[in-house]
DRENKOL-173320 format. One line per 8 residues: number of its first residue (from 1); for each residue x, y negated, z of C-alpha. Coordinates in nm, 2 decimals. Layout:
<atoms>
NUM	X/Y/Z | ...;
</atoms>
This chain:
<atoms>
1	-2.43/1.86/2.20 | -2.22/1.71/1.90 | -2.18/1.38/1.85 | -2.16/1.30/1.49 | -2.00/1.02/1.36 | -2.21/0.80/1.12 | -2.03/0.56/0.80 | -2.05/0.20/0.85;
9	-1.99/0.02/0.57 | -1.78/-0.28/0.59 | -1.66/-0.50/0.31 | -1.26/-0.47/0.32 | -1.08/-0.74/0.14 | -0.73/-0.58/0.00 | -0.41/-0.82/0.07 | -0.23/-0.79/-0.23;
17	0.09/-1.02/-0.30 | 0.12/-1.16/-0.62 | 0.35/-1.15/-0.75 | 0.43/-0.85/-0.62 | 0.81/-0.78/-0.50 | 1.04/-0.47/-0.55 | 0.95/-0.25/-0.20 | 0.62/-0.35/-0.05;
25	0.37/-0.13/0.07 | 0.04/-0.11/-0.13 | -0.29/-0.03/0.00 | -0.45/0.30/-0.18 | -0.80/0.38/0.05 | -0.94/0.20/0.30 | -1.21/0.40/0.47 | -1.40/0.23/0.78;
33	-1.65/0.41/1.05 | -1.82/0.25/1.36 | -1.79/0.39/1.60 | -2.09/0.23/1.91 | -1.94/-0.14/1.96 | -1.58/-0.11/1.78 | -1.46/0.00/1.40 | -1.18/0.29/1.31;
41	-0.99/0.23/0.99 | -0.80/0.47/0.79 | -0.57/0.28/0.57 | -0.38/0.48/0.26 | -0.02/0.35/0.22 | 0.16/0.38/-0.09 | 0.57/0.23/-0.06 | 0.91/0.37/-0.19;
49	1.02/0.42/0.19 | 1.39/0.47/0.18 | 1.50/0.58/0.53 | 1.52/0.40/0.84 | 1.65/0.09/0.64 | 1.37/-0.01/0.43 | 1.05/0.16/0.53 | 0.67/0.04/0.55;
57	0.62/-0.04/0.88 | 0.24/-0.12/0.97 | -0.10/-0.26/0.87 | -0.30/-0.53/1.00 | -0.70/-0.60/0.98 | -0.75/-0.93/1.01 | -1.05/-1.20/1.01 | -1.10/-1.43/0.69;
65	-0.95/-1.69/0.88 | -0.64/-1.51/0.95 | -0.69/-1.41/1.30 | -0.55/-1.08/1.40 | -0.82/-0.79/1.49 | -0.60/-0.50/1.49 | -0.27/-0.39/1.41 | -0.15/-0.04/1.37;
73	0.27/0.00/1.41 | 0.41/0.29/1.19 | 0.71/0.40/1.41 | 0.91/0.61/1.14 | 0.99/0.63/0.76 | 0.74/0.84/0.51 | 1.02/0.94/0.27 | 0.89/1.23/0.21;
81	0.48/1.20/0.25 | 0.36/0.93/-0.02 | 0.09/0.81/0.01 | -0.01/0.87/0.32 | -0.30/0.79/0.59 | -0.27/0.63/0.93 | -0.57/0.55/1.17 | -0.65/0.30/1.39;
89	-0.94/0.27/1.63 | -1.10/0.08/1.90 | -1.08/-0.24/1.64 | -1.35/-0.50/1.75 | -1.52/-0.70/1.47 | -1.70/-1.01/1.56 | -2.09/-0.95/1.45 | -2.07/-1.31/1.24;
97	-1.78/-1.17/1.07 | -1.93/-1.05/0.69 | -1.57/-0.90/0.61 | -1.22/-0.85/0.72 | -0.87/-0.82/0.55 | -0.60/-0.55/0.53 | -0.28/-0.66/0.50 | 0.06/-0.40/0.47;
</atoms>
């Protein structure tokens, strides 16, 4: 039997820095899907990765008070793959929460 995997919308709230500096990552897509008690997020990175010097190196959801929910590590430079898509899953929202943050 195939389990399918049904959209759960969630209100995302986009970190952005303003102003923005030279060299940080921006967040393209955000999509979201629940998955029975916890969330996966695909986050879309846009950043002018350089090398192993001066790359983007992770995303974090986080509650509107700042606490962090989940945090996915990006181990290696994109240099060559812009923008591109990481996952992250098992993320456990709080029921009272009404949305959460991405920050790059």
């Amino acid at each position: 039997m195939k389990s399918s995997k049904a959209r759960f919308f969630v209100p995302v709230i986009l970190l952005l820095s303003i102003p923005a500096f030279a060299g940080q990552a921006k967040i393209v897509d955000v999509e979201v899907t629940k998955n029975k008690d916890s969330y996966r997020f695909d986050v879309t990175l846009r950043h002018d990765d350089a090398g192993w010097d001066h790359y983007a190196d992770g995303w974090e959801v986080l509650s509107p008070d700042g606490k962090l929910l989940g945090k996915r590590v990006l181990a290696h430079p994109h240099v060559s793959e812009q923008p591109f898509t990481r996952s992250l899953s098992g993320v456990s929202i709080p029921q009272e929460l009404a949305t959460v943050s991405i920050r790059a």
